[in-house]
Structure formats: C-alpha cells, structure tokens
N, CA, C and O atoms as CSV, one atom per row, in Angstrom:
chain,resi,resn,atom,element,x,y,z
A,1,UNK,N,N,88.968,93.320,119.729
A,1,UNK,CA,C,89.987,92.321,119.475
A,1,UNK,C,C,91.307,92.805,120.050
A,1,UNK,O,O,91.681,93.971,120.178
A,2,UNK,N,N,91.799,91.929,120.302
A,2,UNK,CA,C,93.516,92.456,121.110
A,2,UNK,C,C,94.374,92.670,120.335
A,2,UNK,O,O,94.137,92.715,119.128
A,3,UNK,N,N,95.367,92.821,120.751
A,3,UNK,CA,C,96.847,93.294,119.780
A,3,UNK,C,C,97.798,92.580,119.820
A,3,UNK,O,O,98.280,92.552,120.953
A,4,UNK,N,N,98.636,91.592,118.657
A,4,UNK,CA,C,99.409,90.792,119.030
A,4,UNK,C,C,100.275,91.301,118.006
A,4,UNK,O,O,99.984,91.912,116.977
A,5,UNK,N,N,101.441,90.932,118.479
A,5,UNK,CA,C,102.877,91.155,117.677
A,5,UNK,C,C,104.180,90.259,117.748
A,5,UNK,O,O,104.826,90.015,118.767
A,6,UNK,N,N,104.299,90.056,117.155
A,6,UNK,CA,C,105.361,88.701,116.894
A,6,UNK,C,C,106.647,89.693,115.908
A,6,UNK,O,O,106.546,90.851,115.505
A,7,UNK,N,N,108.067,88.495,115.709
A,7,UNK,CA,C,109.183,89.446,115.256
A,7,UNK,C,C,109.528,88.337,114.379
A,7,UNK,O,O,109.062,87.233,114.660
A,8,UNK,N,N,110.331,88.475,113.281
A,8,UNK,CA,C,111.439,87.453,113.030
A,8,UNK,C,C,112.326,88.053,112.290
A,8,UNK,O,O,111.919,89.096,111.778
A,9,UNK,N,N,113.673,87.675,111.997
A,9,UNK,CA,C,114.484,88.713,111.483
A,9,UNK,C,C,114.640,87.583,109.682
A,9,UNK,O,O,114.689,86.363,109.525
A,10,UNK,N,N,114.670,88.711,108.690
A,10,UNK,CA,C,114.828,87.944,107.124
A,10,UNK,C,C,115.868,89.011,106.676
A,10,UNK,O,O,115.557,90.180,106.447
A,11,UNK,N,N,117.133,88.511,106.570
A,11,UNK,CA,C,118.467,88.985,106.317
A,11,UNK,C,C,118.790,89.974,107.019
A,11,UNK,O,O,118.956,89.681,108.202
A,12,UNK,N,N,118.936,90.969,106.777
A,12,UNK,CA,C,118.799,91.890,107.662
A,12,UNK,C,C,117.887,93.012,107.878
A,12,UNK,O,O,118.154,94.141,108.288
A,13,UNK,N,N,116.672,92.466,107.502
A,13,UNK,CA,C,114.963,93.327,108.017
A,13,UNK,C,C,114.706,92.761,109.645
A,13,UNK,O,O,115.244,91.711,109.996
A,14,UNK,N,N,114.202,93.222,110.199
A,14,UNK,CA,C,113.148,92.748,111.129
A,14,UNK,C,C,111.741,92.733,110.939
A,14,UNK,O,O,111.129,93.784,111.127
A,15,UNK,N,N,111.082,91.622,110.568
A,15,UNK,CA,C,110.021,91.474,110.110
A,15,UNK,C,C,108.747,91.720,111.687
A,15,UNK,O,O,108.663,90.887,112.590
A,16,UNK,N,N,107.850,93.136,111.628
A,16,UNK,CA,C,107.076,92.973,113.033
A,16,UNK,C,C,105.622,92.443,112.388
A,16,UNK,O,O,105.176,92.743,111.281
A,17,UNK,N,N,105.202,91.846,113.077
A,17,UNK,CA,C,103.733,91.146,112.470
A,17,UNK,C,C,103.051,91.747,113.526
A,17,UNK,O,O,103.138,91.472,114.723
A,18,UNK,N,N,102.393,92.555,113.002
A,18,UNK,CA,C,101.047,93.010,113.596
A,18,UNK,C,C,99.606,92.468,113.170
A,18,UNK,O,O,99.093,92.298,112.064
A,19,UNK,N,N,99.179,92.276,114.390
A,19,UNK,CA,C,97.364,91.820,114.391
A,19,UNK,C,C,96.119,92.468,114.872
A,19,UNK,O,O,96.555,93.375,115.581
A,20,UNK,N,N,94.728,92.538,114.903
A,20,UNK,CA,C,94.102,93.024,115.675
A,20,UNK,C,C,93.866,94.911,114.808
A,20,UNK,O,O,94.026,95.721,113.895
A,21,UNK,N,N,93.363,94.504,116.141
A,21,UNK,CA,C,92.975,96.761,115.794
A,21,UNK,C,C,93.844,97.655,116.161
A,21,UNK,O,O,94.308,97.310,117.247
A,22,UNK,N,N,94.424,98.911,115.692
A,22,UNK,CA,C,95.509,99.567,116.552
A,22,UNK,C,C,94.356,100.356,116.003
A,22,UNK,O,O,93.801,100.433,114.907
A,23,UNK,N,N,94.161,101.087,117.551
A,23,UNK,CA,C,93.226,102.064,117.963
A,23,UNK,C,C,93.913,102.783,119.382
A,23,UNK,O,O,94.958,102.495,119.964
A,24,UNK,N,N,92.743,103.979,119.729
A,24,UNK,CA,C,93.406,104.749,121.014
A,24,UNK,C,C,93.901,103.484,122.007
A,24,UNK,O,O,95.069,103.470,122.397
A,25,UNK,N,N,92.989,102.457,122.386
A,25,UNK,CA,C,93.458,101.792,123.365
A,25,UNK,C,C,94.928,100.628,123.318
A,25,UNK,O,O,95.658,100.191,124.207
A,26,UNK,N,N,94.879,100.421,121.744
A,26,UNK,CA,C,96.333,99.417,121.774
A,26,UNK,C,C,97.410,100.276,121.274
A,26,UNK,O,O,98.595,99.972,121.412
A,27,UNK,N,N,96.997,101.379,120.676
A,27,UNK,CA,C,98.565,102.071,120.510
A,27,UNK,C,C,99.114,101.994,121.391
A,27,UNK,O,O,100.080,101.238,121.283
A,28,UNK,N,N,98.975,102.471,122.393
A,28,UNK,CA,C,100.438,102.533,123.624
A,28,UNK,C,C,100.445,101.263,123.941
A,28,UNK,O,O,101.335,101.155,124.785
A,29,UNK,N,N,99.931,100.154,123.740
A,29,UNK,CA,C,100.818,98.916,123.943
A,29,UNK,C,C,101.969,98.666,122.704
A,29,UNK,O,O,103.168,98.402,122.797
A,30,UNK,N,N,101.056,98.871,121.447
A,30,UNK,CA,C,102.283,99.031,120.098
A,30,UNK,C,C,103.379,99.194,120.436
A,30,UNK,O,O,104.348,98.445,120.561
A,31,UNK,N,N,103.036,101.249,120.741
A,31,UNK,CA,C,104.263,101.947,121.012
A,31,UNK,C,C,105.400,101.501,121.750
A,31,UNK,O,O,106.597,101.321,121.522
A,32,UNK,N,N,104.448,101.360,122.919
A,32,UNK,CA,C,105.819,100.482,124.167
A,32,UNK,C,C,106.642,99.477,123.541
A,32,UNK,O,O,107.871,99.422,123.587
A,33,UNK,N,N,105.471,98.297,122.664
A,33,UNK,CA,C,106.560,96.792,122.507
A,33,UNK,C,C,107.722,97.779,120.936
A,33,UNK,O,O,108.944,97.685,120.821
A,34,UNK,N,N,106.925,98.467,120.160
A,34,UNK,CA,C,108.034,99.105,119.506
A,34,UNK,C,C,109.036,99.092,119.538
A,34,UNK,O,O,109.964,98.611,118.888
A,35,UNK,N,N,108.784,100.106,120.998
A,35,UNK,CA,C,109.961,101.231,121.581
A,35,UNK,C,C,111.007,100.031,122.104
A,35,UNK,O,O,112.224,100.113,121.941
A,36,UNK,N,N,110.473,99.129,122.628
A,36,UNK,CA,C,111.560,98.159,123.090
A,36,UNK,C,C,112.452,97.557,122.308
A,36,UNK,O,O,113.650,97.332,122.477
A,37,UNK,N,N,111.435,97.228,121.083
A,37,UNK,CA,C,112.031,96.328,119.530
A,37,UNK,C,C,113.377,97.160,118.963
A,37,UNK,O,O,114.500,96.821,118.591
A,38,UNK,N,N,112.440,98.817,119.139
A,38,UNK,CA,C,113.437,99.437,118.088
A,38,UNK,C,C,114.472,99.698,119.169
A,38,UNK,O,O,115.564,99.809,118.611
A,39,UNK,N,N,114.553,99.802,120.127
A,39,UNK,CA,C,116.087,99.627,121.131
A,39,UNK,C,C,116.618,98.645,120.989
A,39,UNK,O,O,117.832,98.779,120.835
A,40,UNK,N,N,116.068,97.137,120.954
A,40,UNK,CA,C,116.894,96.261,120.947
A,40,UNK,C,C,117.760,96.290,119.746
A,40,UNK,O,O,118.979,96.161,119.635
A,41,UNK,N,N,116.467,96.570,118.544
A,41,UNK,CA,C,117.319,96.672,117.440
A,41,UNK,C,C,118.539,97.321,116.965
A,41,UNK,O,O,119.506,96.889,116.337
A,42,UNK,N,N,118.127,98.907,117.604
A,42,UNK,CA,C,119.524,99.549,117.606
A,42,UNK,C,C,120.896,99.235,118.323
A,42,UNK,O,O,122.019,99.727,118.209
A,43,UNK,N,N,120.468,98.409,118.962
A,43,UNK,CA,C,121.478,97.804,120.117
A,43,UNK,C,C,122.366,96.824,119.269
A,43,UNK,O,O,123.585,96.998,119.273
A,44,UNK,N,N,121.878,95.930,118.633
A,44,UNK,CA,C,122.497,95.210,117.642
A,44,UNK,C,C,122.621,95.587,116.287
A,44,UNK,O,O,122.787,94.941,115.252
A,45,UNK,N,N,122.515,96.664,116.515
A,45,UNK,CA,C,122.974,97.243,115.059
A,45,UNK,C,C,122.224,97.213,113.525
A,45,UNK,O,O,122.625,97.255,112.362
A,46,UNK,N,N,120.549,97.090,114.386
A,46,UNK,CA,C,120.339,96.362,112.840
A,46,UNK,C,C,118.836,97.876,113.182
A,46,UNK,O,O,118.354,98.234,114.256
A,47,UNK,N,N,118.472,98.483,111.434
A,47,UNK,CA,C,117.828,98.911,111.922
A,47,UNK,C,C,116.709,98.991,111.058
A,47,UNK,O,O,115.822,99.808,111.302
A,48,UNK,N,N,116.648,98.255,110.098
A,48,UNK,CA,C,115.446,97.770,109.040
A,48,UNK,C,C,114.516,97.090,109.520
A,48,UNK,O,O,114.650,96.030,110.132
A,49,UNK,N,N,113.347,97.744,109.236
A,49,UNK,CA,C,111.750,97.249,109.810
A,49,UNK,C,C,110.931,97.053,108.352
A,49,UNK,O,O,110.794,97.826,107.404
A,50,UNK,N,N,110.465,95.736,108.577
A,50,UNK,CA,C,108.804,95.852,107.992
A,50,UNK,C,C,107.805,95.782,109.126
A,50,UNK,O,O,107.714,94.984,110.059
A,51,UNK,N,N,107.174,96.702,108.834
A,51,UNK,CA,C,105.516,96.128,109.497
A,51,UNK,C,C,104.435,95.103,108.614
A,51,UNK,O,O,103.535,95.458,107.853
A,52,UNK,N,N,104.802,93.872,108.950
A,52,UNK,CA,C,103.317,93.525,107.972
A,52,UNK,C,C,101.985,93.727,109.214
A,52,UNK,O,O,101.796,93.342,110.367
A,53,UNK,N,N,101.383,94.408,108.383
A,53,UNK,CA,C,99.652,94.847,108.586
A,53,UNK,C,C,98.646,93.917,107.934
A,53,UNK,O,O,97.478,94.304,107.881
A,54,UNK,N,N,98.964,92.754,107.439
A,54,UNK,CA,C,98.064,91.894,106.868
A,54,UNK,C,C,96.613,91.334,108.038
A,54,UNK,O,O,95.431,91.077,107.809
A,55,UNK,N,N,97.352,91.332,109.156
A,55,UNK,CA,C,96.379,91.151,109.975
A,55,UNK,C,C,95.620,92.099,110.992
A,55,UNK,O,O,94.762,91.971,111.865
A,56,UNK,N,N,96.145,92.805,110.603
A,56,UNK,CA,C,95.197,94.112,111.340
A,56,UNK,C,C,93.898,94.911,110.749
A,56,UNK,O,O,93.893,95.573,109.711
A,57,UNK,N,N,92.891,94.723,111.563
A,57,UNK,CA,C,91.339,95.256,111.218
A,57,UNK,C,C,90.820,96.392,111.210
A,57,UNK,O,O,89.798,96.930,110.782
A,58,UNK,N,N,92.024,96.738,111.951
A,58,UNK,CA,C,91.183,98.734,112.109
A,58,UNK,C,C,92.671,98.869,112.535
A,58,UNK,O,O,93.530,98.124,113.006
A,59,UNK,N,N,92.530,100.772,111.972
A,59,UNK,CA,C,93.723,101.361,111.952
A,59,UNK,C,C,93.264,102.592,112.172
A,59,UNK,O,O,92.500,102.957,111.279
A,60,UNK,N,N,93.508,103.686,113.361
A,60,UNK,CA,C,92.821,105.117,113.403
A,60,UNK,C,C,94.483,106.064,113.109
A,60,UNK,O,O,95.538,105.787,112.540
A,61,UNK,N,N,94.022,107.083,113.749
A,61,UNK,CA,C,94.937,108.252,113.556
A,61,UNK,C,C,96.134,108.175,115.096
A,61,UNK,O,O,97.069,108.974,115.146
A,62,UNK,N,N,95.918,107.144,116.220
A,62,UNK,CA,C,96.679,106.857,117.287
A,62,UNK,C,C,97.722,105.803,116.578
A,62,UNK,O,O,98.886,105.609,116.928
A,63,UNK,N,N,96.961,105.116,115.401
A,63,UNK,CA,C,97.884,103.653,114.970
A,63,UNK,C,C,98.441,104.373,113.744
A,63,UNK,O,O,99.138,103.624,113.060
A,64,UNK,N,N,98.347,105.425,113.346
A,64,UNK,CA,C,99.401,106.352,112.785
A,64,UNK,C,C,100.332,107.169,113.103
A,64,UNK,O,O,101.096,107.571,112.225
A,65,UNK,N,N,100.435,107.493,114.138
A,65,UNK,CA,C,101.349,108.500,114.916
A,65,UNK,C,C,102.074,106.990,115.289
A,65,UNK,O,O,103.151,106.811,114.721
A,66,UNK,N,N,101.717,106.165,115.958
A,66,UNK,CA,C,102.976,105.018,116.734
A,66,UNK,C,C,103.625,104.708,115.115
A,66,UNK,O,O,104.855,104.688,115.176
A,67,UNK,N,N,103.273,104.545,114.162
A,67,UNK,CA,C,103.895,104.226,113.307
A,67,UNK,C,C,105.050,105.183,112.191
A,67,UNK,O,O,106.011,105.004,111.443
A,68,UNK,N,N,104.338,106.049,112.611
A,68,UNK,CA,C,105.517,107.724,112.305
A,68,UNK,C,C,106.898,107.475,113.142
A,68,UNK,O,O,108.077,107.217,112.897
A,69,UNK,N,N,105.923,107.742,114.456
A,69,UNK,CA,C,107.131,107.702,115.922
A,69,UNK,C,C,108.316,106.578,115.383
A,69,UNK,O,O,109.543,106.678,115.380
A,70,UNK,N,N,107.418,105.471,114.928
A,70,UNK,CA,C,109.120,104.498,114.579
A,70,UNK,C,C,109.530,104.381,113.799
A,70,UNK,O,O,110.488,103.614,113.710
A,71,UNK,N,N,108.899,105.303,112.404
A,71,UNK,CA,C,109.511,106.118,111.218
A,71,UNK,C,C,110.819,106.564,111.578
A,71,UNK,O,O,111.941,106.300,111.147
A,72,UNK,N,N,110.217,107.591,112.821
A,72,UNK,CA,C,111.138,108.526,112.835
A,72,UNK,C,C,112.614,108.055,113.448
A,72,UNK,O,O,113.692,108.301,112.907
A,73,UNK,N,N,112.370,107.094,115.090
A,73,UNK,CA,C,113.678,106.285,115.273
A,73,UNK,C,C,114.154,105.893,114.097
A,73,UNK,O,O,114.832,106.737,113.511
A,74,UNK,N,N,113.999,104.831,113.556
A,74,UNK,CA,C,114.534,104.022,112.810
A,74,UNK,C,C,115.793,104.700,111.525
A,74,UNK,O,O,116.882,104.319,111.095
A,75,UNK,N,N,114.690,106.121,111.234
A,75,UNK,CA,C,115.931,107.000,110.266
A,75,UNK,C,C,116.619,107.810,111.162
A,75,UNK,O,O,117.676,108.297,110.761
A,76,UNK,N,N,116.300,108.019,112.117
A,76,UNK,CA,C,117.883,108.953,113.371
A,76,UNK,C,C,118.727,107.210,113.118
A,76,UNK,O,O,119.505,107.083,114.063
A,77,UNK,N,N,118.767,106.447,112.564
A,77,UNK,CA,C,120.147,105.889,112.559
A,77,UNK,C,C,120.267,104.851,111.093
A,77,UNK,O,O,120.714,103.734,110.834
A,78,UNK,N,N,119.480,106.132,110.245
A,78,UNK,CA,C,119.642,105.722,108.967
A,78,UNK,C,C,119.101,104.290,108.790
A,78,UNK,O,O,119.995,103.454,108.662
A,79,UNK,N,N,118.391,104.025,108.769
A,79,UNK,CA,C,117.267,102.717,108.451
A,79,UNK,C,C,116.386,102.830,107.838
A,79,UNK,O,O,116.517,103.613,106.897
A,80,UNK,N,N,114.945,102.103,108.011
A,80,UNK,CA,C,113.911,102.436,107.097
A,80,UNK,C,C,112.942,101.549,107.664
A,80,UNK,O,O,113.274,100.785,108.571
A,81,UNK,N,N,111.743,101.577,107.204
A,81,UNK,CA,C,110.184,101.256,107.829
A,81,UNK,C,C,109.386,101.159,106.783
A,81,UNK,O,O,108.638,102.026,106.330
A,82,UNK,N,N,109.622,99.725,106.286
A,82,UNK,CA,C,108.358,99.567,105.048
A,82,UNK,C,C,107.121,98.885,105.645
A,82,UNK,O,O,107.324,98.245,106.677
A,83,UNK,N,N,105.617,98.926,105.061
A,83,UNK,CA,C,105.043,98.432,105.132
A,83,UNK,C,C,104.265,97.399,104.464
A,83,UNK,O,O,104.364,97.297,103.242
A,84,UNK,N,N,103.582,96.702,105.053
A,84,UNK,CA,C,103.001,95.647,104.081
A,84,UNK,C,C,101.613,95.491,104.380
A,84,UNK,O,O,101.327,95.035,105.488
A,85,UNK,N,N,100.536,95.847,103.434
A,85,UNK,CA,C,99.335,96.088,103.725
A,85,UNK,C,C,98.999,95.875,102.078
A,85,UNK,O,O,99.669,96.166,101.088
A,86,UNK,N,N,97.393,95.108,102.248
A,86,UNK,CA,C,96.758,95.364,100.654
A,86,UNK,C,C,95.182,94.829,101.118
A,86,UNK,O,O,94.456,93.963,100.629
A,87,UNK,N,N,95.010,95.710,102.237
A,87,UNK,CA,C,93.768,95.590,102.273
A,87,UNK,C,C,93.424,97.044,101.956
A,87,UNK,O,O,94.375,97.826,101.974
A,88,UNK,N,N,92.250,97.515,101.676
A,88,UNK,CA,C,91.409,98.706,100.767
A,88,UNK,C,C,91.601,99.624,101.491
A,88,UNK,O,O,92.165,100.706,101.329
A,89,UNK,N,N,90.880,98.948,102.700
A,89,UNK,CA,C,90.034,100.149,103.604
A,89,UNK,C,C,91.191,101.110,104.599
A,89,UNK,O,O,91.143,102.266,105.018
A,90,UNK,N,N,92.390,99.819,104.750
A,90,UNK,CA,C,93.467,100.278,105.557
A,90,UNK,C,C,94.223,101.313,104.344
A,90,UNK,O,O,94.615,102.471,104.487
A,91,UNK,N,N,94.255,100.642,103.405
A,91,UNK,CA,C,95.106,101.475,102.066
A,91,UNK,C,C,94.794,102.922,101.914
A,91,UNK,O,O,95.657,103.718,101.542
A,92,UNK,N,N,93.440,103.315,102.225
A,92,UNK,CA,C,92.854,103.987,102.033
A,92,UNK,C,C,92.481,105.350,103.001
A,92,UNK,O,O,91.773,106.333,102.782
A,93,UNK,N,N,93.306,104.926,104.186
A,93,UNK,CA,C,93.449,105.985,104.940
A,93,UNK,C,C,94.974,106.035,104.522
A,93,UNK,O,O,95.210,107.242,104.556
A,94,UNK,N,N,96.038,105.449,104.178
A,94,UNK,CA,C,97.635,106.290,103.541
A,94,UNK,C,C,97.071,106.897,103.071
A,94,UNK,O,O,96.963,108.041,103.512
A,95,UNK,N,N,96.369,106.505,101.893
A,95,UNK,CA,C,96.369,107.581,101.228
A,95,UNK,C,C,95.402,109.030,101.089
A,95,UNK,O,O,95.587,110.015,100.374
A,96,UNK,N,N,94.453,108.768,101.941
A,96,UNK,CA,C,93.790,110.060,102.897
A,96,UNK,C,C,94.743,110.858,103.252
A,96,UNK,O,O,94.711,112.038,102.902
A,97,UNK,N,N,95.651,110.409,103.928
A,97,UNK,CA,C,96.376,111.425,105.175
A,97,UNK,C,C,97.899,111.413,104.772
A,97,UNK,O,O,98.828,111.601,105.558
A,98,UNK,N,N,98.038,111.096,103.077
A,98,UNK,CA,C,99.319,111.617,102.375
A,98,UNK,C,C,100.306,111.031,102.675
A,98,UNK,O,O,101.357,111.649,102.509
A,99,UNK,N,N,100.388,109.474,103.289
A,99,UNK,CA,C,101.229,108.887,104.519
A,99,UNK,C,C,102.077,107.892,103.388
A,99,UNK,O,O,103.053,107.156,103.535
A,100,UNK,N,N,101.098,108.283,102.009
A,100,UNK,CA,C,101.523,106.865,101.337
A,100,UNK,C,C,103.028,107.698,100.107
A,100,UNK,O,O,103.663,107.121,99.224
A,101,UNK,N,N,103.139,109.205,100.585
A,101,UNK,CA,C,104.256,109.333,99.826
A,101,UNK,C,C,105.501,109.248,101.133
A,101,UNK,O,O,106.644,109.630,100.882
A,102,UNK,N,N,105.132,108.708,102.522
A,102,UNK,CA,C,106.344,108.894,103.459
A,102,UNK,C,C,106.702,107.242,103.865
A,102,UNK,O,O,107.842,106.854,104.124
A,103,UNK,N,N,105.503,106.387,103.861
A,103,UNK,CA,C,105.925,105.057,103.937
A,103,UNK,C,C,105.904,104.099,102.542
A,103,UNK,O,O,104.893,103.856,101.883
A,104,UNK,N,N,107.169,103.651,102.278
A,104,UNK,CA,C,106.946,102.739,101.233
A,104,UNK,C,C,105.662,101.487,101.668
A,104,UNK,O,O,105.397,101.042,102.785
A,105,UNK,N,N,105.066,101.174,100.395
A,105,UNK,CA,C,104.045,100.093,101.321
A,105,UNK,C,C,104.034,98.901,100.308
A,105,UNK,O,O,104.020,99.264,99.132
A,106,UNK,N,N,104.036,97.628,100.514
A,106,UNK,CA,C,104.079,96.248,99.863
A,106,UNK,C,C,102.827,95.660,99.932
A,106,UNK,O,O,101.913,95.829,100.739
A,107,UNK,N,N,102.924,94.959,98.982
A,107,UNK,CA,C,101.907,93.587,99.053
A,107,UNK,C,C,101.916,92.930,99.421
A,107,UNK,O,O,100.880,92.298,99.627
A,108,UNK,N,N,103.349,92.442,99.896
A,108,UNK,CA,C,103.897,90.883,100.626
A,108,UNK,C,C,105.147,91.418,101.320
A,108,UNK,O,O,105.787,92.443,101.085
A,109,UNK,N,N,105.327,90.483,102.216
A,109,UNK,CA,C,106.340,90.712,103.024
A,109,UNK,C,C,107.663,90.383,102.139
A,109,UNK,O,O,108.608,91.131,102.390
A,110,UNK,N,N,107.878,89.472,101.226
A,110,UNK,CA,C,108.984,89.360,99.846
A,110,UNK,C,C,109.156,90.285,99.387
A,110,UNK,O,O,110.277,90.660,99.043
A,111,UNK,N,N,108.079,90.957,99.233
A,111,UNK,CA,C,108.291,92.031,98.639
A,111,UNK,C,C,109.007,93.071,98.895
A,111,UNK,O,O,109.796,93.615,98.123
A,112,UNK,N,N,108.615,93.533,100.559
A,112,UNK,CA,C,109.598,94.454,101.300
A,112,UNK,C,C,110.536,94.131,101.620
A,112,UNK,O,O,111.410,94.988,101.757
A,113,UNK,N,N,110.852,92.671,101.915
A,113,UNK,CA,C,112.124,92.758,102.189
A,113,UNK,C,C,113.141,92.743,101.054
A,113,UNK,O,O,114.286,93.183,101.156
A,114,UNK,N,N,112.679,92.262,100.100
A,114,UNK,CA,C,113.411,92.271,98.564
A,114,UNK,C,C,113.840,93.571,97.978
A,114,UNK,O,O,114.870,93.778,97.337
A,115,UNK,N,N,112.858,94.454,98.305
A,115,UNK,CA,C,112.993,96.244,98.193
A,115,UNK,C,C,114.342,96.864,98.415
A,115,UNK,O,O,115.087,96.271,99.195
A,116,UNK,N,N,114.649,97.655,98.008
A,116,UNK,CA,C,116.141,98.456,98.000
A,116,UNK,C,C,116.115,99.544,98.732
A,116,UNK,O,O,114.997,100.046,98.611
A,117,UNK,N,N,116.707,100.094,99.352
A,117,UNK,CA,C,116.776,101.370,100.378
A,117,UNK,C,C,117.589,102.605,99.384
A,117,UNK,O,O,117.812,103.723,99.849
C-alpha cells in the first residue's frame, strides 16, 4: 500500500495525517515530505505537530526513527510532536521500544490538540 499524507493546521497544531505502511521503503518519502513540513513550519513560526496514525497499517523500526528525527526538529525550537494512534498492534510496538514514555500519544486528534505542552 502507498503512503499518503495530507496537513491542516487546528489553532496552532499542524495536524499531519498519515496513511498506509511506513516501512523501509516509505520512510524516506515520510522523512523528505516531513523535512519539508517541518521547514515550512519553522519558517512561519509555528512548531506544534500531531501525527494522526489512525490510518496507518504497519509501522517498523525505519517508521520510528523518521518519527524521532521530527521529535527531535520540532524541540530544537521548543515545540512538540504528539501522536494519535489506538490501534493495538501499532500501540504495541511504543510500548516495546519504550517510545511511549518520549511521545505523548492520543486517541483522537481533539484530543491532542486540546493537550497542554
């Protein structure tokens, strides 16, 4: 399945909608449209991300590192990177790989963006 990503901004979050599988082969498309997002974003000054993951089917250890990587931008200018996921199987590798005490994670996208920094 392919990788699609869409944006919209809700006050001042940027909401990224992710779809599909992030695996070895679509991370570096992720990464790239990211890397662009999170420039533009910093460009305008805004630097709050959700990821909703509601539609994404598979998630490996490549679709964890792109999602660190824009961890990590996003706080070099003091921001933040919540997620939104409540499927099992995805839930279930955070919390395998200890990810779930470094990303806050939601049920709904209201939710994260309603969240406090």
């Amino acid at each position: 399945m392919d990788l699609s990503l869409s944006t919209e901004t809700m006050g001042d979050r940027t909401i990224v909608r992710v779809g599909g599988e992030i695996d070895v082969y679509t991370a570096p498309k992720l990464r790239e449209q990211l890397r662009e997002q999170l420039v533009e974003l910093v460009n305008d000054g805004s630097f709050h991300l959700v990821v909703d993951m509601e539609g994404v089917d598979f998630l490996d250890s490549t679709g964890l590192g792109v999602l660190v990587g824009g961890l990590k931008r996003v706080r070099a200018h003091e921001g933040s990177l919540r997620l939104v996921c409540n499927q099992e199987r995805i839930l279930k590798i955070f919390r395998i790989t200890g990810l779930t005490k470094v990303f806050p994670i939601h049920t709904s996208v209201e939710e994260a963006v309603a969240a406090t920094d």
